[in-house]
mmJSON file of the N, C-alpha and C atoms, coordinates in Angstrom:
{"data_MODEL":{"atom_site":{
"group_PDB":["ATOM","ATOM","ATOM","ATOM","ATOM","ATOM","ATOM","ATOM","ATOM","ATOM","ATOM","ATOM","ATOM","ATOM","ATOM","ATOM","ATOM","ATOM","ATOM","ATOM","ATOM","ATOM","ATOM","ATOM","ATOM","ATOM","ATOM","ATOM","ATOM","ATOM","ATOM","ATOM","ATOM","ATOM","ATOM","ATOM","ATOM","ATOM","ATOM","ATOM","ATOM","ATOM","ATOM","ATOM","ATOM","ATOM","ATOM","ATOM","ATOM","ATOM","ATOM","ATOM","ATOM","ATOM","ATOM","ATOM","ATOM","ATOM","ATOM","ATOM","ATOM","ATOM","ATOM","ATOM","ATOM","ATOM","ATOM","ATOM","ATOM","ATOM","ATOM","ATOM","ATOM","ATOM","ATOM","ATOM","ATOM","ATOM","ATOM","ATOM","ATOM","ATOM","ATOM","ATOM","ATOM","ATOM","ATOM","ATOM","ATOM","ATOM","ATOM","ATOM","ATOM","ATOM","ATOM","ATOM","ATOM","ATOM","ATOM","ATOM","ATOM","ATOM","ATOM","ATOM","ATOM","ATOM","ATOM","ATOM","ATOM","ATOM","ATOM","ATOM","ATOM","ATOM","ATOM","ATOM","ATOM","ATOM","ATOM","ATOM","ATOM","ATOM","ATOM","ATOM","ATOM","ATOM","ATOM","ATOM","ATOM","ATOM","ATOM","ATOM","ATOM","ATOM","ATOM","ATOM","ATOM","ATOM","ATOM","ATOM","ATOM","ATOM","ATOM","ATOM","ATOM","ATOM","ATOM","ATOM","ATOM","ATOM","ATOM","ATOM","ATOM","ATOM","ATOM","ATOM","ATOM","ATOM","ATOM","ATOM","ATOM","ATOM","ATOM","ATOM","ATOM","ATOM","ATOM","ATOM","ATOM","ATOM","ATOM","ATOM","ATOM","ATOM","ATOM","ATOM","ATOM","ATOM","ATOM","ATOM","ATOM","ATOM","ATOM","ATOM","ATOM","ATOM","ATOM","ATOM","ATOM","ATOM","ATOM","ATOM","ATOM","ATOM","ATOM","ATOM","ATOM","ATOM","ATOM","ATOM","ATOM","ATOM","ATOM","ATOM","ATOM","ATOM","ATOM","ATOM","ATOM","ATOM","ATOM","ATOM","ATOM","ATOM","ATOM","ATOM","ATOM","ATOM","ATOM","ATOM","ATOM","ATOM","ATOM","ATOM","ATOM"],
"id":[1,2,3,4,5,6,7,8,9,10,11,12,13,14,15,16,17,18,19,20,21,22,23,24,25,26,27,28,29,30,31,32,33,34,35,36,37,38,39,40,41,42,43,44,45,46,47,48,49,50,51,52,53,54,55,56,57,58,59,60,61,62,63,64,65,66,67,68,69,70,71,72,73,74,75,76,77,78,79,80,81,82,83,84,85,86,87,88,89,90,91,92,93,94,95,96,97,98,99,100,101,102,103,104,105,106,107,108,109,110,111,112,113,114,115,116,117,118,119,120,121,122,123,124,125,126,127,128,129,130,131,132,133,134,135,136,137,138,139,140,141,142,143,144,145,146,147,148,149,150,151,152,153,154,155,156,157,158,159,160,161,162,163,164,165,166,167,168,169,170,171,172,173,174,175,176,177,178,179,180,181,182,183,184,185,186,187,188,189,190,191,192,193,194,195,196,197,198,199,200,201,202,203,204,205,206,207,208,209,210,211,212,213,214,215,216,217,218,219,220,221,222,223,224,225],
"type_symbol":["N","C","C","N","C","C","N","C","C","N","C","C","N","C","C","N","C","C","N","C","C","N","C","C","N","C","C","N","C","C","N","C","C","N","C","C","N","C","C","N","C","C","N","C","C","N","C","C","N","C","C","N","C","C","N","C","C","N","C","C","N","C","C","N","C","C","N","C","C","N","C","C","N","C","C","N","C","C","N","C","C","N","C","C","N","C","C","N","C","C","N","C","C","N","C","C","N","C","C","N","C","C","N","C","C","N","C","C","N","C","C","N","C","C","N","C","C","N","C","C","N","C","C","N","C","C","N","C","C","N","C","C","N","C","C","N","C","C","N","C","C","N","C","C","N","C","C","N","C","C","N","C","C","N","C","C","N","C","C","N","C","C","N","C","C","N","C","C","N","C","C","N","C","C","N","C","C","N","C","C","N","C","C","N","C","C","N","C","C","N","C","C","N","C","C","N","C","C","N","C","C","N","C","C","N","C","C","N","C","C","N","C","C","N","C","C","N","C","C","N","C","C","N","C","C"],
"label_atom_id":["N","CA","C","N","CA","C","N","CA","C","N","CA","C","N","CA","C","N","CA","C","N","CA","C","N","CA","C","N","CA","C","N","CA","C","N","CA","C","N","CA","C","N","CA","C","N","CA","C","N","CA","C","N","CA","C","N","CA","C","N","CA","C","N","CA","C","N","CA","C","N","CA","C","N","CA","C","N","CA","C","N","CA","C","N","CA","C","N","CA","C","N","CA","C","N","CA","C","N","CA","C","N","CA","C","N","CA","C","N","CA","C","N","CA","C","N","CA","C","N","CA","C","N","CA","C","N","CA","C","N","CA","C","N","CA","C","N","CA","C","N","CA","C","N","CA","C","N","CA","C","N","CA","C","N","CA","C","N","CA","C","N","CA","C","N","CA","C","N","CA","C","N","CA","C","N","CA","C","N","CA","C","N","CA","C","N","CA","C","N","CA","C","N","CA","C","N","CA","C","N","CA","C","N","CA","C","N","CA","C","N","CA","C","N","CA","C","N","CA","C","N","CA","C","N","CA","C","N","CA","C","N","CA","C","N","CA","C","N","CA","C","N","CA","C","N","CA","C","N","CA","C","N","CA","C","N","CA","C","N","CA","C"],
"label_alt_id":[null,null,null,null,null,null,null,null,null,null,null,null,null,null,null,null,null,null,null,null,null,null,null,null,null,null,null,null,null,null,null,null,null,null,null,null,null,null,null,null,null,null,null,null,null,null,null,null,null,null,null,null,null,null,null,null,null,null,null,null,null,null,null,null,null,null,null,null,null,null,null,null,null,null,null,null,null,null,null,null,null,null,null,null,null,null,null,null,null,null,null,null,null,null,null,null,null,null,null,null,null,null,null,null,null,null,null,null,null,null,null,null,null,null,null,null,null,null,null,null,null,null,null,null,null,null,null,null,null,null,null,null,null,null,null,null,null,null,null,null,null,null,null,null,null,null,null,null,null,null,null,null,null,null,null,null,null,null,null,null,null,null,null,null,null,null,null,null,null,null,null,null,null,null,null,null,null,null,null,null,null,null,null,null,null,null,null,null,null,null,null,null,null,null,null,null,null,null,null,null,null,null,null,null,null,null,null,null,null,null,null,null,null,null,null,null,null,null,null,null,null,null,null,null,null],
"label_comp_id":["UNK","UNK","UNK","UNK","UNK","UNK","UNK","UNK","UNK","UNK","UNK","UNK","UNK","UNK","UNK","UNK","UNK","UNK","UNK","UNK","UNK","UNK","UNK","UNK","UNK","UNK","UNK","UNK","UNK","UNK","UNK","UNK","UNK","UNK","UNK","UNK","UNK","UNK","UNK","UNK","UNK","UNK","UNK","UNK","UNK","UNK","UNK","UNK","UNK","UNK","UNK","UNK","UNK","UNK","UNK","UNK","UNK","UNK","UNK","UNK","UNK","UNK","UNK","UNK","UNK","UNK","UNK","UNK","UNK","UNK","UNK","UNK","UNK","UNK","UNK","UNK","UNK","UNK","UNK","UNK","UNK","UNK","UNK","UNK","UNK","UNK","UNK","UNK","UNK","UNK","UNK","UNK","UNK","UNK","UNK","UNK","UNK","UNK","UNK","UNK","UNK","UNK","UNK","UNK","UNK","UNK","UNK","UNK","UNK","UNK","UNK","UNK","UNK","UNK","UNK","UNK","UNK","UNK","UNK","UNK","UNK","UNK","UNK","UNK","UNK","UNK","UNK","UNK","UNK","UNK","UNK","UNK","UNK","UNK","UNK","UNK","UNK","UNK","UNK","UNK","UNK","UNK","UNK","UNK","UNK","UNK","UNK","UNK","UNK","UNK","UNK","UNK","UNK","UNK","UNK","UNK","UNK","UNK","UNK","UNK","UNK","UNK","UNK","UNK","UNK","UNK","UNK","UNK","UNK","UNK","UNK","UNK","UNK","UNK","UNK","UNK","UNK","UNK","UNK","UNK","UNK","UNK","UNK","UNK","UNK","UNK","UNK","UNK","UNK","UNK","UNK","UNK","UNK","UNK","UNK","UNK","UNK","UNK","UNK","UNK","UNK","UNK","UNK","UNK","UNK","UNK","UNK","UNK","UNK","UNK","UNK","UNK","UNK","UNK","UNK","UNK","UNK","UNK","UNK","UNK","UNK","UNK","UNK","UNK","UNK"],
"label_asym_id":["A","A","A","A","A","A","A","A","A","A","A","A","A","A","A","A","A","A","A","A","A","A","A","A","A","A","A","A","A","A","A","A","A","A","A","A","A","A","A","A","A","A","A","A","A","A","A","A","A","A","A","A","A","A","A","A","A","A","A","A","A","A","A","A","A","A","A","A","A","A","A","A","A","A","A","A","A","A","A","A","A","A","A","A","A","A","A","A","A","A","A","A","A","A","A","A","A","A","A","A","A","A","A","A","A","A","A","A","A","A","A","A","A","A","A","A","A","A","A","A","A","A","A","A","A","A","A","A","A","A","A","A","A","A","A","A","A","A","A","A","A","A","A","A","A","A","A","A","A","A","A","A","A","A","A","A","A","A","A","A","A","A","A","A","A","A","A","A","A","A","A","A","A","A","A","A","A","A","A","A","A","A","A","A","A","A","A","A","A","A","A","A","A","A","A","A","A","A","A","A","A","A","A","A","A","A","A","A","A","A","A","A","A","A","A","A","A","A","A","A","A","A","A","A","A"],
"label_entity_id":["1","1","1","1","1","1","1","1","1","1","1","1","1","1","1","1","1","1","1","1","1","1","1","1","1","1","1","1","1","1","1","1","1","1","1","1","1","1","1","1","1","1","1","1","1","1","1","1","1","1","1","1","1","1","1","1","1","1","1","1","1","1","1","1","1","1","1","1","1","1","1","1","1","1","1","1","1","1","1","1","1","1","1","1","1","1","1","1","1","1","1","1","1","1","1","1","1","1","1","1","1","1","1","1","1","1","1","1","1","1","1","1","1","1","1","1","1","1","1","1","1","1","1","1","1","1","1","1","1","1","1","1","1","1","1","1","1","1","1","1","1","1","1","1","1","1","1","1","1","1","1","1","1","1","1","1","1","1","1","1","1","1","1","1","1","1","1","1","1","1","1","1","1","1","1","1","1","1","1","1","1","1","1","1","1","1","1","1","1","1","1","1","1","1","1","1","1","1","1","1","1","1","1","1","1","1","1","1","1","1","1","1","1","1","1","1","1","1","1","1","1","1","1","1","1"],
"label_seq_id":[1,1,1,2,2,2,3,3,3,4,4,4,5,5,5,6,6,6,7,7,7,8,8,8,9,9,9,10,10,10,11,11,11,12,12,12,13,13,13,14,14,14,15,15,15,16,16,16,17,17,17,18,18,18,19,19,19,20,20,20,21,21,21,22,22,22,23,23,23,24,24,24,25,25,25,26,26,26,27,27,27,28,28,28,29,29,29,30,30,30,31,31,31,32,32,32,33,33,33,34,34,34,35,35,35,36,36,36,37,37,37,38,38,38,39,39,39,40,40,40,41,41,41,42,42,42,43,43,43,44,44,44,45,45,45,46,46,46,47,47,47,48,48,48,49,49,49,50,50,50,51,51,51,52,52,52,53,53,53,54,54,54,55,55,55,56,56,56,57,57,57,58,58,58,59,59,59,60,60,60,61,61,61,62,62,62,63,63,63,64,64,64,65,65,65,66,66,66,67,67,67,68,68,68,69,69,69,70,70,70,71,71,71,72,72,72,73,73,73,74,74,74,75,75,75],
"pdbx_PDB_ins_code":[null,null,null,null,null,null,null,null,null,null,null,null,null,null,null,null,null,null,null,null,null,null,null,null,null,null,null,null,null,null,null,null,null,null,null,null,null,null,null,null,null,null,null,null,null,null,null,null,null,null,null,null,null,null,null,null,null,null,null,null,null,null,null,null,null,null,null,null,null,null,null,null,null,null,null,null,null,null,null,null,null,null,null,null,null,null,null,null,null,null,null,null,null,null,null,null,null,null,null,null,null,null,null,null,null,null,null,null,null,null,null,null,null,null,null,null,null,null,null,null,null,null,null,null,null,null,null,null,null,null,null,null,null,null,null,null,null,null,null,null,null,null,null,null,null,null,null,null,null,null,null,null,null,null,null,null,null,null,null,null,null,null,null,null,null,null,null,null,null,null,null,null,null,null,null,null,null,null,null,null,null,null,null,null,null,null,null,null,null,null,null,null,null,null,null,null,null,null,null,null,null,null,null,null,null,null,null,null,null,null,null,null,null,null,null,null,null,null,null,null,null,null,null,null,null],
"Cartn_x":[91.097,91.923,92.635,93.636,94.96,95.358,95.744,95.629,96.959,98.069,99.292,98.63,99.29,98.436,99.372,99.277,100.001,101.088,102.007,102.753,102.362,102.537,102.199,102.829,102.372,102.776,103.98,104.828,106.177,106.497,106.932,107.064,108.157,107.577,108.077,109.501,109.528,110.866,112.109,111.325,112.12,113.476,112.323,112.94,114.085,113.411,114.643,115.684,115.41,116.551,118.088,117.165,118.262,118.879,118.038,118.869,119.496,119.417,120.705,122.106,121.847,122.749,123.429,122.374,122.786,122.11,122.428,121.606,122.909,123.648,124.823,125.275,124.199,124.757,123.304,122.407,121.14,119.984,120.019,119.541,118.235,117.765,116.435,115.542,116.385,115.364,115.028,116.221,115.546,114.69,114.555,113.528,111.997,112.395,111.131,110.181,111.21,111.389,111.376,112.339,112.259,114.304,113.935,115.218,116.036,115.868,116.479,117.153,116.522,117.615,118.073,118.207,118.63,120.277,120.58,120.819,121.973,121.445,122.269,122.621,122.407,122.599,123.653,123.662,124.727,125.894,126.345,127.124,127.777,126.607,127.498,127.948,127.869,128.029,127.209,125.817,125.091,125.346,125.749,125.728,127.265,128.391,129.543,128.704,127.321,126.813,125.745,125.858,124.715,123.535,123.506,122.092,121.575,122.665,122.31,121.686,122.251,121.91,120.468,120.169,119.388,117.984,118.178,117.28,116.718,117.753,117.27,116.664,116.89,115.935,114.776,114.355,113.318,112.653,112.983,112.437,111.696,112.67,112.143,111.371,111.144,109.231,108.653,109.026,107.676,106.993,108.176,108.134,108.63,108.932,109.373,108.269,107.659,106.67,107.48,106.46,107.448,106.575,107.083,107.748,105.778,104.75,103.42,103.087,103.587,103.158,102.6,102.043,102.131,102.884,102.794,102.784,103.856,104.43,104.935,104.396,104.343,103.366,103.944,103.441,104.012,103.408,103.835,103.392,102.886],
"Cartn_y":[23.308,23.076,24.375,24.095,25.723,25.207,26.437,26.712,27.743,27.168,28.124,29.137,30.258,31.818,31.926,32.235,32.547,33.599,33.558,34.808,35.907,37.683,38.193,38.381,38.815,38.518,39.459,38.604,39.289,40.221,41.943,42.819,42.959,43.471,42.951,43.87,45.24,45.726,45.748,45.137,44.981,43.488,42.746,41.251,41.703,42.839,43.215,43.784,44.724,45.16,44.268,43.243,42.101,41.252,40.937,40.557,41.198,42.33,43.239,43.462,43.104,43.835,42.303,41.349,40.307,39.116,39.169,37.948,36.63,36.953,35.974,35.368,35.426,35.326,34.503,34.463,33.704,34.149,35.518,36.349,36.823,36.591,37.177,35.998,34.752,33.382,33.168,33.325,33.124,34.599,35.389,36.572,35.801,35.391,34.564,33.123,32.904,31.442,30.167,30.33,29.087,28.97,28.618,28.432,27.262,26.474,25.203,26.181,26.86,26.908,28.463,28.847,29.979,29.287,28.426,27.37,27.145,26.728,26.349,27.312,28.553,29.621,30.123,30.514,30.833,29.753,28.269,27.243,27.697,27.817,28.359,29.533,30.166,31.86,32.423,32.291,32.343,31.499,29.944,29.829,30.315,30.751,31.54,32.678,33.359,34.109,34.151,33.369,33.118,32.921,31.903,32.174,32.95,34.268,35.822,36.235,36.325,37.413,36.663,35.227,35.042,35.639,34.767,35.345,36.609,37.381,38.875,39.29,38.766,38.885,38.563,37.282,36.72,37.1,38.158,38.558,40.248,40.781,42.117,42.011,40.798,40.36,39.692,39.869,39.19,37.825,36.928,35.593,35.012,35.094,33.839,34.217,33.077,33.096,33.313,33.804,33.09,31.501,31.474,30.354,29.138,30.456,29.555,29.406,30.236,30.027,31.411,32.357,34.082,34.973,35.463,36.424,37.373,37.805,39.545,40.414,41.194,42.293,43.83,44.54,45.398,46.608,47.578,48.382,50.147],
"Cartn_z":[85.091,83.926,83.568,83.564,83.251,82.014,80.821,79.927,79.996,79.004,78.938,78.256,78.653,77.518,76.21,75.444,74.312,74.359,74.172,74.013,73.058,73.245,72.534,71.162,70.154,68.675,68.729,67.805,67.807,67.029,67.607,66.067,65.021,64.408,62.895,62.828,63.019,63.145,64.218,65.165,66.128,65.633,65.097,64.62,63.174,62.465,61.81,62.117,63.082,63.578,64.469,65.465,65.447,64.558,63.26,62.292,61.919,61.528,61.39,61.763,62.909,64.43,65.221,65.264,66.208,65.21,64.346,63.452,63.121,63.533,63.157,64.5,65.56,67.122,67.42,65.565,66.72,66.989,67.38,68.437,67.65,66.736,65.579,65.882,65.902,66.433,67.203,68.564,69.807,70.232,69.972,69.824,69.318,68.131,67.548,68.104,68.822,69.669,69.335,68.236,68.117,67.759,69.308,70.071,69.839,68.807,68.301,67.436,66.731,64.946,65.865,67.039,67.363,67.812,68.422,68.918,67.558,66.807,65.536,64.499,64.684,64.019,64.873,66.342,67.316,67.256,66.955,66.884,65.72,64.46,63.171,62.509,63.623,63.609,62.274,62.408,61.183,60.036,59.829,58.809,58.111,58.772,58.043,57.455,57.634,57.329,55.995,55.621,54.211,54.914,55.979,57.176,57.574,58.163,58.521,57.629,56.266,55.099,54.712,54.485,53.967,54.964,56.394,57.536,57.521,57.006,57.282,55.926,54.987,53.611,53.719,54.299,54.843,55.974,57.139,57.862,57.158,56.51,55.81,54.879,53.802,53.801,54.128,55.65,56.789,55.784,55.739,55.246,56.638,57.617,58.96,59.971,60.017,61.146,62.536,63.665,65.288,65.525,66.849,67.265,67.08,66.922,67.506,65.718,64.445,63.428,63.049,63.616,63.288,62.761,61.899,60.871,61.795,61.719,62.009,62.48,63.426,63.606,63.581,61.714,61.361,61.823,62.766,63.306,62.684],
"occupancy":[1.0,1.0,1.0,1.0,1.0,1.0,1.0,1.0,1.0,1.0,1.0,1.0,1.0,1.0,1.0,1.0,1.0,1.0,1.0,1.0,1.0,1.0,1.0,1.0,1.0,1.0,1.0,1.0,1.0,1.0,1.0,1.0,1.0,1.0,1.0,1.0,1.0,1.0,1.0,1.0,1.0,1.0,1.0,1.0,1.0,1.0,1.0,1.0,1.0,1.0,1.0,1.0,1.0,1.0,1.0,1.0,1.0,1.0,1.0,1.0,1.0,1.0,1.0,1.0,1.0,1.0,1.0,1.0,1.0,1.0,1.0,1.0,1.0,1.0,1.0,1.0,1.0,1.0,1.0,1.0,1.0,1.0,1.0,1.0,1.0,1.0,1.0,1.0,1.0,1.0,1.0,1.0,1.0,1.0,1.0,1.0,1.0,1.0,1.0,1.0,1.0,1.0,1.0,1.0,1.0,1.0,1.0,1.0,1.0,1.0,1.0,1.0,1.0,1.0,1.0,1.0,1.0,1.0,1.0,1.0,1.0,1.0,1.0,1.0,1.0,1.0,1.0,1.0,1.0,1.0,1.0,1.0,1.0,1.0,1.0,1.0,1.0,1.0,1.0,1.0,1.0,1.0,1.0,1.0,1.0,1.0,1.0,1.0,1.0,1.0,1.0,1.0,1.0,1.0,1.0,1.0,1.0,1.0,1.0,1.0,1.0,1.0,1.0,1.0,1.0,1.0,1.0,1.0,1.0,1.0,1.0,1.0,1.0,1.0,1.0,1.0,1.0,1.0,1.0,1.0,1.0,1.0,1.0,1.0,1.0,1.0,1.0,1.0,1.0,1.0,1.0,1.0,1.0,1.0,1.0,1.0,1.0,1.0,1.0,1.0,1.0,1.0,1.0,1.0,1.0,1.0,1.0,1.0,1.0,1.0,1.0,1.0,1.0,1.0,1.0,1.0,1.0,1.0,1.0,1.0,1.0,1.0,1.0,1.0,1.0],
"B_iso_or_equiv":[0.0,0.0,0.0,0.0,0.0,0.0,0.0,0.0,0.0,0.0,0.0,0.0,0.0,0.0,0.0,0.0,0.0,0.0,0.0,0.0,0.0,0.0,0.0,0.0,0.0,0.0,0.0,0.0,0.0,0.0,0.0,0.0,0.0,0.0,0.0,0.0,0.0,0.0,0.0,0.0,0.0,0.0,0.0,0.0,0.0,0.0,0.0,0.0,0.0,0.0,0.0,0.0,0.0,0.0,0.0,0.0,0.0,0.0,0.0,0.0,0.0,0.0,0.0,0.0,0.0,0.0,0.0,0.0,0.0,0.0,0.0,0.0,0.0,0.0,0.0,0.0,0.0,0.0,0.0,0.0,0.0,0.0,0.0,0.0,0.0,0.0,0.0,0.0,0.0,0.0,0.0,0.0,0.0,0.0,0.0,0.0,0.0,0.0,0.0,0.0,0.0,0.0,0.0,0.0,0.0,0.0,0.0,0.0,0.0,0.0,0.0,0.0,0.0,0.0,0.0,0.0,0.0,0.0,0.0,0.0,0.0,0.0,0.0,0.0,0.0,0.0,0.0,0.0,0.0,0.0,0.0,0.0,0.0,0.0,0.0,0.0,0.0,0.0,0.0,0.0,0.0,0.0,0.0,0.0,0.0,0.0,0.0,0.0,0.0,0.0,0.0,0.0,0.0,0.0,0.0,0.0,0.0,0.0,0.0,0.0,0.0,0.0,0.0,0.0,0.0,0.0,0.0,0.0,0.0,0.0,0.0,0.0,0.0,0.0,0.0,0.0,0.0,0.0,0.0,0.0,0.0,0.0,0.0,0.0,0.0,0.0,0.0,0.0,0.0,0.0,0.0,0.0,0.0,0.0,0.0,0.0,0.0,0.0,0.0,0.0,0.0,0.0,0.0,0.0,0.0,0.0,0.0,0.0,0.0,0.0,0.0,0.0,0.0,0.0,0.0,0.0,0.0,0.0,0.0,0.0,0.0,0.0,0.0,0.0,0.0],
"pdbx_formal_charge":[null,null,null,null,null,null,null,null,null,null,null,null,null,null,null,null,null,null,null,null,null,null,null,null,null,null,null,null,null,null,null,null,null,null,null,null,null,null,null,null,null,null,null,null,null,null,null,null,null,null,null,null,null,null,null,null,null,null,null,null,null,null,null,null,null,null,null,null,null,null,null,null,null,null,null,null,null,null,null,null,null,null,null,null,null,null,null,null,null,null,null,null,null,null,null,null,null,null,null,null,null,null,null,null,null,null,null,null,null,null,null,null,null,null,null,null,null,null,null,null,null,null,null,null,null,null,null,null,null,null,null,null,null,null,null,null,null,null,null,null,null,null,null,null,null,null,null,null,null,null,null,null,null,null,null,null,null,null,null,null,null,null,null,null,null,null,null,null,null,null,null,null,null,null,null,null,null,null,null,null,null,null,null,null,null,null,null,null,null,null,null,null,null,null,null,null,null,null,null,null,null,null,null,null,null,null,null,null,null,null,null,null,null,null,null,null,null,null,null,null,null,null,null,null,null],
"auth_seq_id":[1,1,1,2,2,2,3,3,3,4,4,4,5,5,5,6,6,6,7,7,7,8,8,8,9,9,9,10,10,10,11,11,11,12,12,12,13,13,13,14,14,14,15,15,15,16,16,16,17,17,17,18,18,18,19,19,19,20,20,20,21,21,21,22,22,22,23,23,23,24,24,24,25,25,25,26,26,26,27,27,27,28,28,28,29,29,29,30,30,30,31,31,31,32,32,32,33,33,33,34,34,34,35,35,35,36,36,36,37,37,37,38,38,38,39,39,39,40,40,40,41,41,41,42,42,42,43,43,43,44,44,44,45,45,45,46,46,46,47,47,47,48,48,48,49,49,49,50,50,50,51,51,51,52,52,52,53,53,53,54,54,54,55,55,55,56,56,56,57,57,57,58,58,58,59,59,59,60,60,60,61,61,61,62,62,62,63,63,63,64,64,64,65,65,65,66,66,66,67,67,67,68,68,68,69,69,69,70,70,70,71,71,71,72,72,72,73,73,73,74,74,74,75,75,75],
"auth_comp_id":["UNK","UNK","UNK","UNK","UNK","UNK","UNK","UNK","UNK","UNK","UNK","UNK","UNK","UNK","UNK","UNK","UNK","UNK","UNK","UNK","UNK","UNK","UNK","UNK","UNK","UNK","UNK","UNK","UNK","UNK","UNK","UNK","UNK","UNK","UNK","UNK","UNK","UNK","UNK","UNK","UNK","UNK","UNK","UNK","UNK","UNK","UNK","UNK","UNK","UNK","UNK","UNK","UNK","UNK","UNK","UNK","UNK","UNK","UNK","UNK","UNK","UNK","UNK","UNK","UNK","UNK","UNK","UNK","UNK","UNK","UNK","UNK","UNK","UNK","UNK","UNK","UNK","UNK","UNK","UNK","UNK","UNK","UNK","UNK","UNK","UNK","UNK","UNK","UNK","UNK","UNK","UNK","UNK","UNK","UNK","UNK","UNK","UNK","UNK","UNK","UNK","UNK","UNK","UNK","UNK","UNK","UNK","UNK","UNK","UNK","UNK","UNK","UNK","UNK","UNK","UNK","UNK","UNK","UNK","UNK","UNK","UNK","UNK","UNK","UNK","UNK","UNK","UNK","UNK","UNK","UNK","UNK","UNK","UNK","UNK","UNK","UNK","UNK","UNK","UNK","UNK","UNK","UNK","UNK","UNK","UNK","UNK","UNK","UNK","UNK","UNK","UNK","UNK","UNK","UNK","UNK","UNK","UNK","UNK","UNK","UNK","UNK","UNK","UNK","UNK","UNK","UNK","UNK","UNK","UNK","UNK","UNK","UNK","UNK","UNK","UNK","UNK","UNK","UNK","UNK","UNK","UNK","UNK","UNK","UNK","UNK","UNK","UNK","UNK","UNK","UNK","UNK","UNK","UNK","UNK","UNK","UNK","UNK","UNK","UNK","UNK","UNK","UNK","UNK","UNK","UNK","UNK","UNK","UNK","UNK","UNK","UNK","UNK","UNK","UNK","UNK","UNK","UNK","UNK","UNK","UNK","UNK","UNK","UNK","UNK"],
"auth_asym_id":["A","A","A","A","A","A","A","A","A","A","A","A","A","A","A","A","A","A","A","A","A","A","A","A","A","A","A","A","A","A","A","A","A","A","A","A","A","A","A","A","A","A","A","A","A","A","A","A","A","A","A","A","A","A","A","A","A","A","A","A","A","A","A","A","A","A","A","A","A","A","A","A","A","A","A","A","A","A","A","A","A","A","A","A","A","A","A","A","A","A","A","A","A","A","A","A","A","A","A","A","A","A","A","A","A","A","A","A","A","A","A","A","A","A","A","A","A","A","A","A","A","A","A","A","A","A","A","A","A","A","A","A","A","A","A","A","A","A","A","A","A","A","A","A","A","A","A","A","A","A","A","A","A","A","A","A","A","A","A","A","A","A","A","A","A","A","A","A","A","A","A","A","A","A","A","A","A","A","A","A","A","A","A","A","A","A","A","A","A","A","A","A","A","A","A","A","A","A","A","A","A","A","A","A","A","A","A","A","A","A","A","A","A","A","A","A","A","A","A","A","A","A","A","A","A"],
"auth_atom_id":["N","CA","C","N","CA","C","N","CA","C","N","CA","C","N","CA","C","N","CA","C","N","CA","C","N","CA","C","N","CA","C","N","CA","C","N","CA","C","N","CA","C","N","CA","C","N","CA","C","N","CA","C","N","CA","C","N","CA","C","N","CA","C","N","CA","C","N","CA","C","N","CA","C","N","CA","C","N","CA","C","N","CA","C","N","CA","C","N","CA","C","N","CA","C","N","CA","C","N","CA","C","N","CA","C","N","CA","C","N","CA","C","N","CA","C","N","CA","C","N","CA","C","N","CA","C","N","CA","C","N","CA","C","N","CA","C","N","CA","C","N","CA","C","N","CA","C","N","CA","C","N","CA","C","N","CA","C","N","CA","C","N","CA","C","N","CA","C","N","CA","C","N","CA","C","N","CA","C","N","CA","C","N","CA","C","N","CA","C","N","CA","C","N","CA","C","N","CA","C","N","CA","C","N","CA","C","N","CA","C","N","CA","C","N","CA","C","N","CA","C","N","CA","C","N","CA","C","N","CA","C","N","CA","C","N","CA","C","N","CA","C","N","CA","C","N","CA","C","N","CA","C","N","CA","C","N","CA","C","N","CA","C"],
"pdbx_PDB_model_num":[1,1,1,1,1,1,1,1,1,1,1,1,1,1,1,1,1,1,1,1,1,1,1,1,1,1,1,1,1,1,1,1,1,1,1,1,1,1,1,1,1,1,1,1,1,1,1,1,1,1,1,1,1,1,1,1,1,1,1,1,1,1,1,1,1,1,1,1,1,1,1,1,1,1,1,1,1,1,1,1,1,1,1,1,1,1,1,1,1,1,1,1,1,1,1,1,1,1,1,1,1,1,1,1,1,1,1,1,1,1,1,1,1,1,1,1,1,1,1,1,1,1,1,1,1,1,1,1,1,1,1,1,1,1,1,1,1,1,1,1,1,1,1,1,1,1,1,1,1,1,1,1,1,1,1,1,1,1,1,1,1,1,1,1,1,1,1,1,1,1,1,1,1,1,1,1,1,1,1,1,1,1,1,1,1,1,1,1,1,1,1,1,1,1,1,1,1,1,1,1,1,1,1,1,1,1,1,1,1,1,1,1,1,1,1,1,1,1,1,1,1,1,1,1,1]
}}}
């Protein structure tokens, strides 16, 4: 019996720093993996950007889980 392994926990400044930089392209979610709303964030170029800004408010207090439901990992 095989058992997918978990991916390792995703860090916390790294994920801010793409929101920063590439957060209106997507690129903070599919980092996070959850590649649906990365998907629909890249279509709506963030939201016209209220998505970006909000995302990245929400990622800088490690309020958005990744993709398995884990916390941030603030280094």
């Amino acid at each position: 019996m095989s058992t997918t392994p978990t991916p390792p926990q995703r860090d916390w400044l790294t994920a801010v720093l793409l929101s920063f930089f590439v957060g209106g392209l997507g690129v903070d979610r599919f980092y996070l993996g959850q590649t649906g709303l990365g998907v629909a964030k890249l279509l709506t170029l963030g939201g016209c950007g209220v998505w970006s800004l909000i995302d990245f408010i929400l990622i800088i207090m490690n309020k958005v889980p990744d993709a398995q439901g884990r916390l941030l990992l603030k280094k």
